[in-house]
C-alpha positions in Angstrom: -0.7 -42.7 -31.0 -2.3 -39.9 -33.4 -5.7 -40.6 -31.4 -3.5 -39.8 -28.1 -1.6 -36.4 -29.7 -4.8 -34.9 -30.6 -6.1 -34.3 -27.7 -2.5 -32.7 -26.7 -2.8 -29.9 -29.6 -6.2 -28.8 -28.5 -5.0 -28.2 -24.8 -1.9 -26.4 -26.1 -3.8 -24.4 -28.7 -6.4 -23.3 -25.2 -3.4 -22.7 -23.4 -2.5 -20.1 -26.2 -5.9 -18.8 -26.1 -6.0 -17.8 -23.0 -2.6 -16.2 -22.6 -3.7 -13.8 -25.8 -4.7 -10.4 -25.2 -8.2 -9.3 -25.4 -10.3 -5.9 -25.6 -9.7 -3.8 -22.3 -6.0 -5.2 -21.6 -3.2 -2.9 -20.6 -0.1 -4.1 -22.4 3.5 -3.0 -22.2 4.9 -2.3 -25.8 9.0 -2.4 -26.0 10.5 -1.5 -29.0 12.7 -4.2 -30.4 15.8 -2.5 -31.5 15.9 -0.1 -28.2 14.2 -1.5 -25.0 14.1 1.6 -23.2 11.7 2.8 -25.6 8.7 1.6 -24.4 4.9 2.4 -24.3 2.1 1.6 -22.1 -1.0 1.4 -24.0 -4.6 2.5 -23.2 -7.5 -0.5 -22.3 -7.4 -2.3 -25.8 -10.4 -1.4 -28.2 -10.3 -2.1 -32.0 -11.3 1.1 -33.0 -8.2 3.4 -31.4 -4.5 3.5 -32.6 -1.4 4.7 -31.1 0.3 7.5 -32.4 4.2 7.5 -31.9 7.2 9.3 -33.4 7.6 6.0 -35.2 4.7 5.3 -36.5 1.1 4.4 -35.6 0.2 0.6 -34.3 -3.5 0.1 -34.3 -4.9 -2.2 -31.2 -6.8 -4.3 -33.6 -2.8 -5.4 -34.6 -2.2 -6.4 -30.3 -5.8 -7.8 -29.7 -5.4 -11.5 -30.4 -1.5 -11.3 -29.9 0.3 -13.3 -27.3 3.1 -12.1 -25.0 6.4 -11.5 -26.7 5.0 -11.3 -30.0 5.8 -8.7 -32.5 3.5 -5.8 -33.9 5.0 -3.7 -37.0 3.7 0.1 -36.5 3.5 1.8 -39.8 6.2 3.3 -40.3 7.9 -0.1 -40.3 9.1 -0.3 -36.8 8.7 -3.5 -34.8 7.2 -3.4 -30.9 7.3 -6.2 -28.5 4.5 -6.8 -26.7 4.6 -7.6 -22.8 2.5 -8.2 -20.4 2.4 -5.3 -17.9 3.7 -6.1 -14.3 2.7 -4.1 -11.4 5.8 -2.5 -10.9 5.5 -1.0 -14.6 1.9 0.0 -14.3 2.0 2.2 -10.9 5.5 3.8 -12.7 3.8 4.2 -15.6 0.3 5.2 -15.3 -0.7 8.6 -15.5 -0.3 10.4 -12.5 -1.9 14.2 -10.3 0.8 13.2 -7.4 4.0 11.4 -7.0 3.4 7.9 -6.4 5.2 5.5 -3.7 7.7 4.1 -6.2 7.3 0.2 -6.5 10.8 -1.1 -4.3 9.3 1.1 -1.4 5.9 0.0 -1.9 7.7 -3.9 -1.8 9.9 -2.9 1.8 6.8 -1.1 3.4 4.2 -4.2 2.5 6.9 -6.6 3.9 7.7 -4.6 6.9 3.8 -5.5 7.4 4.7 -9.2 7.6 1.4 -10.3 5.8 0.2 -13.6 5.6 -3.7 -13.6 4.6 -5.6 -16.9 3.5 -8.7 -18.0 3.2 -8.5 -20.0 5.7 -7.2 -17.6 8.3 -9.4 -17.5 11.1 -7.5 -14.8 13.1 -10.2 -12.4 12.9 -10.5 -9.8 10.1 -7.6 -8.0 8.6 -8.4 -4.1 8.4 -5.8 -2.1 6.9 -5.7 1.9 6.9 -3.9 4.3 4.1 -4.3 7.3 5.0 -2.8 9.5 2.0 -4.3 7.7 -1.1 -2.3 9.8 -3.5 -1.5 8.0 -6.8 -2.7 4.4 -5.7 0.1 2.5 -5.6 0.7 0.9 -2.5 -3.1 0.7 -2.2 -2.3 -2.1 -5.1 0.5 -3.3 -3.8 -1.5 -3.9 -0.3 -4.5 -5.2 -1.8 -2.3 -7.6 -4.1 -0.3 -8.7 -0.6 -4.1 -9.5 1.1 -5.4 -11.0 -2.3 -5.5 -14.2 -1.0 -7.7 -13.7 2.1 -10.7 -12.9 -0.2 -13.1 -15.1 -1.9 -14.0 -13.9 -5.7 -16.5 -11.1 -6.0 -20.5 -12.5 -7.1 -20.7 -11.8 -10.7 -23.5 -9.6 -12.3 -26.6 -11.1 -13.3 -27.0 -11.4 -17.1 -29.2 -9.3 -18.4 -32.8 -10.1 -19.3 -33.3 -12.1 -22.4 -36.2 -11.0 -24.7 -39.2 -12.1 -24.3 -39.5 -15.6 -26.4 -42.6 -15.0 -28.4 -42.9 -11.4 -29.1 -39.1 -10.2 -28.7 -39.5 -7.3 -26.5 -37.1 -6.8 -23.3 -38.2 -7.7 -20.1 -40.3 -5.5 -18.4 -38.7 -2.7 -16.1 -40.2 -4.4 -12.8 -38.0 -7.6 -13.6 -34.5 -5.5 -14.7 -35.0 -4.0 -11.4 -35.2 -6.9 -9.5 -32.2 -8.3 -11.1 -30.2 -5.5 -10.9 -31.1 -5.6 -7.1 -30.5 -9.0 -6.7 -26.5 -8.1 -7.5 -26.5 -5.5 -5.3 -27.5 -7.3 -2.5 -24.9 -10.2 -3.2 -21.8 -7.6 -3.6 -23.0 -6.0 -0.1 -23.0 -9.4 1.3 -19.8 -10.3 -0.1 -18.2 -7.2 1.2 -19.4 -7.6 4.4 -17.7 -11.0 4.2 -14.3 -10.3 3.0 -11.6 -11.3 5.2 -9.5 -8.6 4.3 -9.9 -5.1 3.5 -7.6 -2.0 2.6 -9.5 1.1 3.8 -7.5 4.4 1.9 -8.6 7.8 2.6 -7.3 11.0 0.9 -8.2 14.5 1.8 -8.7 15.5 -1.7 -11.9 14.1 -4.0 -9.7 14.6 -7.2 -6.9 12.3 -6.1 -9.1 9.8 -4.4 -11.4 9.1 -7.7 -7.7 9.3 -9.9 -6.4 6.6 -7.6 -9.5 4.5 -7.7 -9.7 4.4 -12.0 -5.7 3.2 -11.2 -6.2 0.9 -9.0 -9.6 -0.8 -11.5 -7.1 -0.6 -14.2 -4.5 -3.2 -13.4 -5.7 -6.2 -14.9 -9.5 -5.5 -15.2 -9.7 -4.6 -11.6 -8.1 -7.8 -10.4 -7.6 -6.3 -6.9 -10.0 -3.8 -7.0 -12.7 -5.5 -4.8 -10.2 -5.6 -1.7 -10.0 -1.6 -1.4 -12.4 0.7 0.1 -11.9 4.3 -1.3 -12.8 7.5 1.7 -12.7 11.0 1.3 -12.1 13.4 4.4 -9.6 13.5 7.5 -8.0 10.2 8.9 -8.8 10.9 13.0 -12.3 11.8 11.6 -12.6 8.7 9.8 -11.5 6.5 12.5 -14.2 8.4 15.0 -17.3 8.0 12.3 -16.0 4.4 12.1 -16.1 3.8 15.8 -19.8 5.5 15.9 -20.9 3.2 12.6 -19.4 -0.2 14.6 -21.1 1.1 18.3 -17.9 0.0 19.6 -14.7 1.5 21.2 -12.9 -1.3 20.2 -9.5 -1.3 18.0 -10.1 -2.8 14.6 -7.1 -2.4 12.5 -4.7 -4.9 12.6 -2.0 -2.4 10.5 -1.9 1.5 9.4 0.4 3.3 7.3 -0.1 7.2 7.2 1.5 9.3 4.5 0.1 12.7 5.3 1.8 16.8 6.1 0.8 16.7 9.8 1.0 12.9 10.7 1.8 13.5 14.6 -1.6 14.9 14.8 -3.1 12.0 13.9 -1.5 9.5 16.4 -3.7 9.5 19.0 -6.5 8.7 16.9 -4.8 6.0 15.3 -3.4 4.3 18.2 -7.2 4.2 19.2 -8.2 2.3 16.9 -4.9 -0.2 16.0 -4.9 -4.1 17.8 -2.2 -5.0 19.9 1.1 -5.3 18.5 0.0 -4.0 15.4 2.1 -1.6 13.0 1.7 1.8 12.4 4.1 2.6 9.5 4.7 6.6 9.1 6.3 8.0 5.9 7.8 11.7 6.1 10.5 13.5 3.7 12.6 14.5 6.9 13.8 12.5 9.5 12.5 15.8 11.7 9.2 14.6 11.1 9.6 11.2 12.8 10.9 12.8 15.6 7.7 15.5 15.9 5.8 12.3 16.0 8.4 10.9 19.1 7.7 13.8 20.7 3.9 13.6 20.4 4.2 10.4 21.5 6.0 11.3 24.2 4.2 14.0 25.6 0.8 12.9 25.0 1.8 9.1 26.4 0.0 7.1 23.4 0.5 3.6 23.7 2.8 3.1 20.6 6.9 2.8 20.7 9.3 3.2 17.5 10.3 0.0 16.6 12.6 1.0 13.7 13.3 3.9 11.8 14.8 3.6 7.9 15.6 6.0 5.3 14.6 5.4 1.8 16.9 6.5 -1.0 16.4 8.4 -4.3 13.5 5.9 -6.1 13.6 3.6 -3.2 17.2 2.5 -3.9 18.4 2.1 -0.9 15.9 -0.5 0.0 15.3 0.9 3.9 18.5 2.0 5.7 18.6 2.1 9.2 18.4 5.2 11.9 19.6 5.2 15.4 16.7 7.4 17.0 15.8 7.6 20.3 15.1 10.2 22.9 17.9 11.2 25.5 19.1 13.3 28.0 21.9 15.1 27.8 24.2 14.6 30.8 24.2 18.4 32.2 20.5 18.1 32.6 18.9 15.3 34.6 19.6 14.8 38.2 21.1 11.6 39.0 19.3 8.8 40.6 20.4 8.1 43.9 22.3 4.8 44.3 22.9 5.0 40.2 26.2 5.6 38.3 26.0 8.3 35.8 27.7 6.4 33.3 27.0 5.7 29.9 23.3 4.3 30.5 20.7 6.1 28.2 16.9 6.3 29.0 15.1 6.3 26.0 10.8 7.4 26.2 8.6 7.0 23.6 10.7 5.3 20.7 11.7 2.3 22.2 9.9 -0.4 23.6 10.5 -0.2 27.5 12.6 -3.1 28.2 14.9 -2.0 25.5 18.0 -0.5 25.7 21.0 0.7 23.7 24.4 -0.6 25.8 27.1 -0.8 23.5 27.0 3.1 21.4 30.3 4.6 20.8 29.8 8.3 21.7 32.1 11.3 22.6 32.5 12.4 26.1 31.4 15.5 25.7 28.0 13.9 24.4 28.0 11.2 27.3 24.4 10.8 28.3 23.2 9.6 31.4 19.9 8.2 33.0 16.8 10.4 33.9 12.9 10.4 34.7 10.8 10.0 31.8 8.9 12.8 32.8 11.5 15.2 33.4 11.5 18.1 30.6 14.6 18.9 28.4 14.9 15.6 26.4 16.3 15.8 22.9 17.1 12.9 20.4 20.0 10.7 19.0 19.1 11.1 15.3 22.2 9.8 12.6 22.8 6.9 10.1 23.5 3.8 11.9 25.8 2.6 8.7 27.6 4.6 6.2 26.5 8.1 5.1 23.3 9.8 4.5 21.6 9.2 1.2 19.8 12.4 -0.5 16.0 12.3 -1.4 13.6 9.2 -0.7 12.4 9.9 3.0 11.7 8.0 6.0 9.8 5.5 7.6 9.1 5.2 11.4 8.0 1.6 11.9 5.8 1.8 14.9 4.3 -1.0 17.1 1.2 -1.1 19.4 1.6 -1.3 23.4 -1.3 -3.0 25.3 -1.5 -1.2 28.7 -0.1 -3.8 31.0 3.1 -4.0 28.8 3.5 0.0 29.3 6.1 1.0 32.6 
């Protein structure tokens, strides 16, 4: 029997090992007597300390430490030491912009409906942010496409010295190493399955967002993301030129930028069938600019839904009613139709969708018309309860193929 148990404690002692933290974590500390008091630490290094109104805590006391354990700083108070989720880090990291807070981040990676694997043989999964900002949902969606992706080549080890005389390796040989592991990484990128492309208009917050996104857990889903600087439509025209191809090739988009209705066209370009364009503006007049673009300039994409995001991303994505009408006193009827209670929507709703059962007031009864006919406007309210201040709004978009167009 003690022959047996012995072998247990070793496996539990590696267990413990493992789940310790090292040099270059990010750790949460909590402090024990008030847990909203809390602290995100620096990548760990012996040699730097944490200054605090109650006291400094060296990293040399956390290094070694395993999750839940307790570090005393000096002035006597006792810190609990966590593990740092991913919700915590993006909150908590420093920041240029504000970031997509963590519950939106979760409803707009869901609305996505992602389901990478490594065996998924559906072609590859290109994803476009445009609007890097802070980095957060570029973690969130490389975290949700983590799985598509074999691991990143490691470095080659450095030369050893030379066995008889000691001295380094000559520079011919480092070189060739070092291009050795240059040449696997570009062959492993070209081979990833899936791949978040981000693009921000600004250097600054692009290069920010990119030391974010290597921070969470030493870079953990760092490989999965390709950081661009410049305009998304330009982008997505250089990217057509580099491929020689006309072709869409993203399977999803998600566009967090001032003008987004200007870059729709380009977008729809270059988006698969049936994929989703998710748009995030701070007013709901915003989405409709982008109905209207849609609209006028007849790009293959319809507004699947439309949800409003509460202060922090509380409300969790409450639903809009908007489509595009006509008012009654404008259109001419249709021969041979009633001008009843029918609406014709163009632009935000798939075609063979229609709204039949809306309450409305007969002085806002609307009634059938040409698409093409000028003078539309919108139905634009909460389809439950009351508006919620702050957040924003997503218009979920969808991808129309040409023979499924009217």
């Amino acid at each position: 029997m003690r022959l047996a148990a012995a072998p247990l404690r070793q496996i539990c002692g590696q267990r413990r090992t493992l789940a310790t933290f090292v040099e270059r974590d990010i750790v949460l500390l909590r402090q024990k007597l008030n847990q909203d008091n809390f602290i995100l630490t620096k990548p760990l290094n012996p040699a730097n300390r944490i200054s605090t109104h109650k006291g400094d805590i060296s990293h040399s006391d956390i290094i070694g430490k395993s999750p839940r354990d307790l570090v005393t700083s000096s002035a006597g108070h006792d810190y609990r030491v966590h593990n740092v989720t991913l919700a915590e880090y993006v909150s908590l990291t420093r920041r240029l912009v504000t970031p997509i807070y963590p519950a939106d981040a979760n409803l707009i990676v869901s609305l996505l409906d992602l389901h990478p694997s490594a065996a998924h043989e559906a072609g590859k999964l290109e994803i476009l942010e445009a609007g890097t900002g802070h980095g957060a949902l570029t973690l969130h969606l490389s975290r949700a496409i983590h799985a598509a992706n074999s691991q990143k080549p490691k470095p080659l080890p450095s030369p050893a010295p030379d066995s008889v005389g000691g001295e380094p390796a000559t520079e011919d040989s480092s070189g060739n190493g070092q291009t050795e592991s240059d040449d696997a990484l570009t062959v492993w990128k070209a081979s990833r399955k899936a791949v978040i492309h981000t693009i921000d208009i600004s250097p600054k917050y692009s290069k920010h967002a990119a030391k974010v996104v290597a921070g969470f857990r030493h870079g953990l889903y760092a490989d999965n993301v390709d950081f661009h600087v410049g305009d998304a439509s330009g982008w997505i025209k250089s990217e057509h030129e580099r491929r020689n191809s006309d072709q869409p090739f993203l399977t999803h988009a998600f566009l967090d930028l001032p003008a987004t209705h200007d870059h729709l066209s380009a977008v729809a370009s270059a988006l698969k069938n049936d994929g989703t364009l998710i748009i995030f503006n701070p007013s709901i007049t915003q989405i409709v600019d982008c109905v209207q673009k849609i609209k006028q300039q007849d790009i293959p994409l319809f507004l699947d839904q439309t949800l409003e995001l509460g202060n922090n991303g509380t409300s969790g994505g409450k639903p809009w009613d908007l489509r595009a009408v006509k008012p009654r006193a404008a259109p001419k009827v249709q021969s041979g139709e009633e001008s009843s209670d029918s609406v014709q929507s163009s632009g935000s709703e798939e075609p063979e969708k229609q709204d039949q059962n809306i309450t409305r007031d007969p002085a806002q009864t609307l009634t059938e018309a040409k698409p093409e006919e000028p003078n539309w406007t919108f139905v634009c309210r909460p389809k439950v309860g009351e508006r919620i201040i702050g957040g924003g709004f997503l218009g979920v978009f969808r991808k129309m193929n040409n023979s499924a167009r009217p």
